[in-house]
C-alpha positions in Angstrom: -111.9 -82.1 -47.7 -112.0 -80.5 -51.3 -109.2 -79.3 -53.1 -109.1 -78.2 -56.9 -106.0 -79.8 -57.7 -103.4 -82.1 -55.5 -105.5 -83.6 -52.2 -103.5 -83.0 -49.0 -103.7 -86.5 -48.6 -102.3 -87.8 -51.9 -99.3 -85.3 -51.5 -98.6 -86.7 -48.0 -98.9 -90.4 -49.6 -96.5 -89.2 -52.2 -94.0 -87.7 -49.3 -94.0 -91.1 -47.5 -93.6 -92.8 -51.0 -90.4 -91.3 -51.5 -88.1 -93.8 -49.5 -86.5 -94.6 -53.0 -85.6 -91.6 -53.7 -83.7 -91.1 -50.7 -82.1 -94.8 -51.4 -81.2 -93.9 -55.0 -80.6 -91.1 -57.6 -83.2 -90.4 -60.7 -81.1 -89.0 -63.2 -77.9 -89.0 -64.7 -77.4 -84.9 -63.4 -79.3 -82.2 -62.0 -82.0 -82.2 -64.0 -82.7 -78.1 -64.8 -81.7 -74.6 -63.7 -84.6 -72.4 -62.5 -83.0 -68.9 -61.7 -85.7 -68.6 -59.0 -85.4 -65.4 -56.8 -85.9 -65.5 -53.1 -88.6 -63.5 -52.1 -87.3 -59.9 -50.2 -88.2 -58.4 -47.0 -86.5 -55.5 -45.5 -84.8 -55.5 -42.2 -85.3 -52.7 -39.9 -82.6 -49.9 -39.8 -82.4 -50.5 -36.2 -80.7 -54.2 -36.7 -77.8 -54.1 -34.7 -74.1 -53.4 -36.1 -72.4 -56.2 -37.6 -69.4 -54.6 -38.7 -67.5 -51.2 -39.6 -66.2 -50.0 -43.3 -64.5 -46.7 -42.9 -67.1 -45.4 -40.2 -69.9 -47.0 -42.3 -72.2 -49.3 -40.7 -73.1 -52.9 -41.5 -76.0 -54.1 -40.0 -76.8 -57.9 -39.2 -80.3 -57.2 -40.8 -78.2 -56.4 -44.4 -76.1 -59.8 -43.3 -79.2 -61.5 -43.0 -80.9 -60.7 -46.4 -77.6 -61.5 -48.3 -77.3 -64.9 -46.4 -80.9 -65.6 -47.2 -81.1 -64.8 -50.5 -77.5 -66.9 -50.6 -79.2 -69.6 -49.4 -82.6 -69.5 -51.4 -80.2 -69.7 -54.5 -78.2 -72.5 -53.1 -81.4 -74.5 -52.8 -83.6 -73.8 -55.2 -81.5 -71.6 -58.4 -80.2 -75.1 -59.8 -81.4 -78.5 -60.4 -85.1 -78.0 -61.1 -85.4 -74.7 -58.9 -88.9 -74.2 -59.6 -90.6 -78.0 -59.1 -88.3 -77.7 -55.4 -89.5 -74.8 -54.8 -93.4 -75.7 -54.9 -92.9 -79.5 -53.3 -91.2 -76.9 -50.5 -93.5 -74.7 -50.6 -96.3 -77.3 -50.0 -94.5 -79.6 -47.7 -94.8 -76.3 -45.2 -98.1 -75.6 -46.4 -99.2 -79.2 -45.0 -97.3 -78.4 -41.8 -99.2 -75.5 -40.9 -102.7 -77.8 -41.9 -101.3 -80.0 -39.2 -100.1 -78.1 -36.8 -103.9 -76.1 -36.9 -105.5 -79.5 -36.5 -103.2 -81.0 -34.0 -103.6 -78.0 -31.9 -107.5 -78.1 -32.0 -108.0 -81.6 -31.6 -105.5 -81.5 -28.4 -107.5 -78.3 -27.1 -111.0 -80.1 -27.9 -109.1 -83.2 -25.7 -108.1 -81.0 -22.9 -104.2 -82.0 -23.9 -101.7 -80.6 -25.1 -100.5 -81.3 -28.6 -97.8 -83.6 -27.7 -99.6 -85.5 -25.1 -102.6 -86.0 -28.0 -100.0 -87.0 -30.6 -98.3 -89.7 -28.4 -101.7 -91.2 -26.8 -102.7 -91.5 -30.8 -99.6 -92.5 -31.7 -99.5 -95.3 -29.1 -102.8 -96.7 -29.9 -101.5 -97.4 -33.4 -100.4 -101.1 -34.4 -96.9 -102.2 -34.5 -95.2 -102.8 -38.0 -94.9 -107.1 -38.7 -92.4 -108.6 -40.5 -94.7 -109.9 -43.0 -95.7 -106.0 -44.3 -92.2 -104.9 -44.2 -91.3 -108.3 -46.7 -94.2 -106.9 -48.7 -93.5 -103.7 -49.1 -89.7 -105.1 -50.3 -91.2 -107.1 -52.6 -92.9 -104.2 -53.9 -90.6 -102.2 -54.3 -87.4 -103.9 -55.0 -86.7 -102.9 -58.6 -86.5 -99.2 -57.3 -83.4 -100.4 -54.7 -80.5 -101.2 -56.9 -79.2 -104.6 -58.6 -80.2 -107.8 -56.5 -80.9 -106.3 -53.0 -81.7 -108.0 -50.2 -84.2 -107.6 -47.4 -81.7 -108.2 -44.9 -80.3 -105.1 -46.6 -83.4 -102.8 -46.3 -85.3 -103.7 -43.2 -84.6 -101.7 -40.9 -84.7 -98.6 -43.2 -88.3 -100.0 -44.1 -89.4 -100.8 -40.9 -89.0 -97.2 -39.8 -90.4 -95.4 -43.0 -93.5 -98.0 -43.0 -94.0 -96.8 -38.9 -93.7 -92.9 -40.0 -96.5 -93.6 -42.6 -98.9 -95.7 -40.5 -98.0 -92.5 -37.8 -99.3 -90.2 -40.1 -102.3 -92.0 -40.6 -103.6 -91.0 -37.0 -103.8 -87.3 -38.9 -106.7 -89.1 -41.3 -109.6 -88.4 -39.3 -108.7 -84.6 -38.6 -108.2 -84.0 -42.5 -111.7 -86.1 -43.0 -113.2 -83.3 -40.9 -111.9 -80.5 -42.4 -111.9 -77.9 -45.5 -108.5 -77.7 -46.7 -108.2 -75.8 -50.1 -104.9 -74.9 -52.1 -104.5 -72.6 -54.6 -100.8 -72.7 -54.5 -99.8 -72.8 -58.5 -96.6 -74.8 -59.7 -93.8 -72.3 -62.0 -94.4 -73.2 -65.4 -91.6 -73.2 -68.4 -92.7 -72.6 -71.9 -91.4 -75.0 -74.0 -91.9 -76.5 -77.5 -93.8 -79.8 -77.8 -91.3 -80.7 -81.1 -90.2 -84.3 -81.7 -91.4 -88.0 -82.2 -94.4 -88.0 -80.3 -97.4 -90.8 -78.9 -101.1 -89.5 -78.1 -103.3 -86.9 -80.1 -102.0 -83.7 -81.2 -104.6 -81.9 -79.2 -104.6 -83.8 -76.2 -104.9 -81.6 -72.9 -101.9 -82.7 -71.2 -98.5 -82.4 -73.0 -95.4 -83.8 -71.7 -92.0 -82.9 -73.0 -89.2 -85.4 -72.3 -85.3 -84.1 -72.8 -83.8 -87.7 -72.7 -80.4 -89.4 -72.9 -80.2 -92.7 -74.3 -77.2 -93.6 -72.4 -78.3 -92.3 -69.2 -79.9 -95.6 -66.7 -82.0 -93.3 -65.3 -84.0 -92.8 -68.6 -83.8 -96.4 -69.3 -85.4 -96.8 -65.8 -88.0 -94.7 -66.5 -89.3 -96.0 -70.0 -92.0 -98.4 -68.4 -93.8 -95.1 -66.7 -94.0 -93.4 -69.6 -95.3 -96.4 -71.1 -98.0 -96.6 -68.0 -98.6 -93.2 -68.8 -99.6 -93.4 -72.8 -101.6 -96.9 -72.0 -103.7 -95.1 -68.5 -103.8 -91.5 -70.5 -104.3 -92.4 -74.4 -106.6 -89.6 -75.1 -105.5 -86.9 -72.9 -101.7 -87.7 -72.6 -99.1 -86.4 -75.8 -95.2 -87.4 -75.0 -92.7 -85.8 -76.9 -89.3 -86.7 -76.8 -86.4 -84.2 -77.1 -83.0 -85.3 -77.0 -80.2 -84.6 -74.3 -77.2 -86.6 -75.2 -75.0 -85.7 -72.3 -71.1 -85.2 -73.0 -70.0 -87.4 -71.1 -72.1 -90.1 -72.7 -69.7 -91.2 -75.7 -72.5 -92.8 -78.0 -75.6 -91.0 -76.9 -75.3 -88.3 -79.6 -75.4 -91.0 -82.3 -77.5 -93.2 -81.1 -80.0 -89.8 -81.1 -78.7 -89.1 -84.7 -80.0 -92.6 -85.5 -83.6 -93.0 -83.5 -84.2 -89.5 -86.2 -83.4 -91.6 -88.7 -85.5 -94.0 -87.7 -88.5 -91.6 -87.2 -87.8 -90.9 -90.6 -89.4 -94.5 -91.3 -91.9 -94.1 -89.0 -89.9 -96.7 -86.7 -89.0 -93.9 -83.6 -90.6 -95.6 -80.9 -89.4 -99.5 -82.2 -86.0 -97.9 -82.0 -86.4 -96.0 -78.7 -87.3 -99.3 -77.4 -84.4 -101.0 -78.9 -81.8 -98.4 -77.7 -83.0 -98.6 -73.7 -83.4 -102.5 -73.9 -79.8 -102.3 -75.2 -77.9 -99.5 -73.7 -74.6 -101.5 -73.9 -75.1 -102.0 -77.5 -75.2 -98.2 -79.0 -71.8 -98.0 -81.4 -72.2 -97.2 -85.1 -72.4 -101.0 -86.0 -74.6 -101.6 -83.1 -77.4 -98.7 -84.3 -76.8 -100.3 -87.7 -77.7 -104.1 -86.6 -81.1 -102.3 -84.9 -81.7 -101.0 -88.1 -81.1 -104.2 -89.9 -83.9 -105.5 -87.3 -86.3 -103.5 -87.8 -86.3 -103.4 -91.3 -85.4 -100.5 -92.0 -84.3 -98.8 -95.9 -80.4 -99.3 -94.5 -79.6 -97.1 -97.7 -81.7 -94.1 -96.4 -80.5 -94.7 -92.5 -77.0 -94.9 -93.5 -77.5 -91.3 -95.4 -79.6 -89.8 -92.9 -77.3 -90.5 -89.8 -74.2 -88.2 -89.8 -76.0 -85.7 -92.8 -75.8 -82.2 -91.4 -79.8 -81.9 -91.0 -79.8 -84.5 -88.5 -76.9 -83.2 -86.6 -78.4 -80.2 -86.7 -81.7 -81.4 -85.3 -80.3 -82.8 -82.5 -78.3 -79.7 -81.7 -81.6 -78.2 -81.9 -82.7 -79.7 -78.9 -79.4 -79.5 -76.6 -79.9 -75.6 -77.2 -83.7 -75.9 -76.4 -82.4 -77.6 -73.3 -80.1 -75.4 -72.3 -82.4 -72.3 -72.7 -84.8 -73.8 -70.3 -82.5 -75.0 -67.8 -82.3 -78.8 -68.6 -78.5 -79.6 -68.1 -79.4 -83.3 -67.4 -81.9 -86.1 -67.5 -84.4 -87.5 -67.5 -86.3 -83.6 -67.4 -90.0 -84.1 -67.9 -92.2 -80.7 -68.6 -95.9 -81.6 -68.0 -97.8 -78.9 -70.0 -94.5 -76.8 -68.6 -94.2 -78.1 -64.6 -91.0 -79.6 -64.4 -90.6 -83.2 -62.7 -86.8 -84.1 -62.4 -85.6 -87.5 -62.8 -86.8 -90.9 -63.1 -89.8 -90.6 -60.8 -92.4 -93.0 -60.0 -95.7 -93.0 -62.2 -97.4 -91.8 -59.0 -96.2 -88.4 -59.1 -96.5 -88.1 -63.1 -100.0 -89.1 -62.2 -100.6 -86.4 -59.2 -99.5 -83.7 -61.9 -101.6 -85.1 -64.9 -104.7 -85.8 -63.2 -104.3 -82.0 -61.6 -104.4 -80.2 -65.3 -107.0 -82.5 -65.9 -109.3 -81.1 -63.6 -107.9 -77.7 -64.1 -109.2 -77.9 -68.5 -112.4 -80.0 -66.9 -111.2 -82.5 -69.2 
């Protein structure tokens, strides 16, 4: 099977690998507004009649359209529109793969698809205990404050069964020539802010972050991943999103400027996320104290108009894109939304990789 940028396979793993995301949230608001447009199609003039306006037809075909486009909106014009609408677009794009293999495997059996899919799907292994601990154990820092597997197990016994289900699909991918050109929307946006990696790496990501927000706190250790797996093809930027409802995260952004200032942004990122109870004025002042800093300099820098202004800067960058909350992630422009897993950074990174051949 060759593909020139996400395998079939790998975006399958990443569907199934998704069980905590449907057991959490991964940020502290929709993430971005993509004003994506559904795609038109007329109706036939011969639709039937819907409805009367002074002798004026309404067709349901006119109905229709509205209510599609309606819906389109509802489901992909807000919280990152354009990265839903490809994972949608691709999710049905691996249906159709499936469906086309199913169906000729089953005719090649003399079946029909659902008698092939439940002999294969009977032949599979039942799910023990001891893989469904495992996978708890695996993945228990993604379920909340102190769970329990008592908590989980059932809701992990029956996403662990639709995975090894799916697996009885292996052997017709294996077999076949499956290539997508589907391209993801990009969003032009400037790489401007404290940043890790070479300037001229291939892959730039663009993070519009909150320093109050849990989710970005959650999601410091990937980007971390990230810079130590990528650190000569991987940039990070970091643009700030102090939310409103976040009392100190303004602030605390004034202050990790400041701290850039002294060449100390990424100390002081790290101080503020390990800390996130700890982030009034005398608070950023004791990090400051800690790290060393020229407390005469960071005291001047922190409320002075430039560094307001900076920060504004980047709220209004934000809001031009679409980015109303965060964590928003732009990876050379393709939106990911919320504290994701490294996994699906990866999927996206290694893709432009192999797009600049680098």
């Amino acid at each position: 099977m060759s593909l020139p940028s996400l395998s079939t396979r790998r975006l399958l793993t990443l569907a199934m690998s998704s069980l905590a995301f449907v057991l959490i949230a991964t940020g502290c608001a929709p993430a971005a507004e993509n004003k994506s447009k559904a795609p038109s199609s007329a109706e036939a003039d011969s639709s039937p009649v819907a409805a009367t306006l002074n002798g004026q037809e309404i067709r349901v075909g006119e109905v229709d359209q509205r209510l599609r486009e309606k819906l389109f909106e509802d489901q992909f014009g807000s919280a990152g529109g354009g990265s839903k609408l490809y994972d949608a677009r691709r999710d049905i794009i691996n249906e159709i793969v499936q469906e086309r293999l199913v169906s000729q495997a089953a005719s090649d059996a003399g079946l029909s698809q659902e008698e092939w899919v439940v002999q294969a799907t009977a032949a599979m292994p039942g799910i023990s205990d001891e893989e469904i601990a495992s996978f708890f154990e695996e993945n228990k820092g993604r379920l909340g404050p102190e769970p329990q597997l008592e908590q989980f197990q059932d809701r992990i016994r029956s996403f662990l069964e639709t995975r090894r289900s799916d697996s009885i699909y292996d052997s017709l991918y294996e077999s076949a020539e499956v290539v997508v050109v589907l391209e993801r929307e990009r969003v032009q946006v400037a790489a401007v802010g404290a940043s890790m990696g070479p300037e001229n790496a291939p892959v730039t990501i663009v993070e519009f972050s909150d320093f109050e927000c849990p989710y970005c706190s959650r999601v410091v250790p990937t980007i971390k991943q990230i810079a130590a797996q990528y650190p000569d093809q991987v940039r990070i930027v970091y643009r700030h999103l102090p939310l409103s409802f976040h009392a100190n995260a303004k602030l605390a952004s004034q202050a990790s400027l400041c701290a850039d200032q002294q060449d100390q942004f990424w100390a002081f990122h790290d101080l503020l996320f390990e800390k996130q109870k700890e982030m009034k004025r005398e608070n950023l002042m004791a990090h400051a104290t800690a790290l060393n800093l020229d407390m005469a300099a960071f005291e001047s820098c922190i409320d002075s108009p430039e560094t307001v202004a900076l920060v504004d800067a980047d709220i209004a960058a934000a809001a031009e894109i679409g980015a109303t909350g965060t964590p928003a992630f732009y990876v050379n422009g393709i939106m990911l939304s919320g504290a994701q897993p490294f996994e699906n950074f990866q999927t996206v990174i290694d893709a432009e990789l192999e797009q600049s051949g680098s």
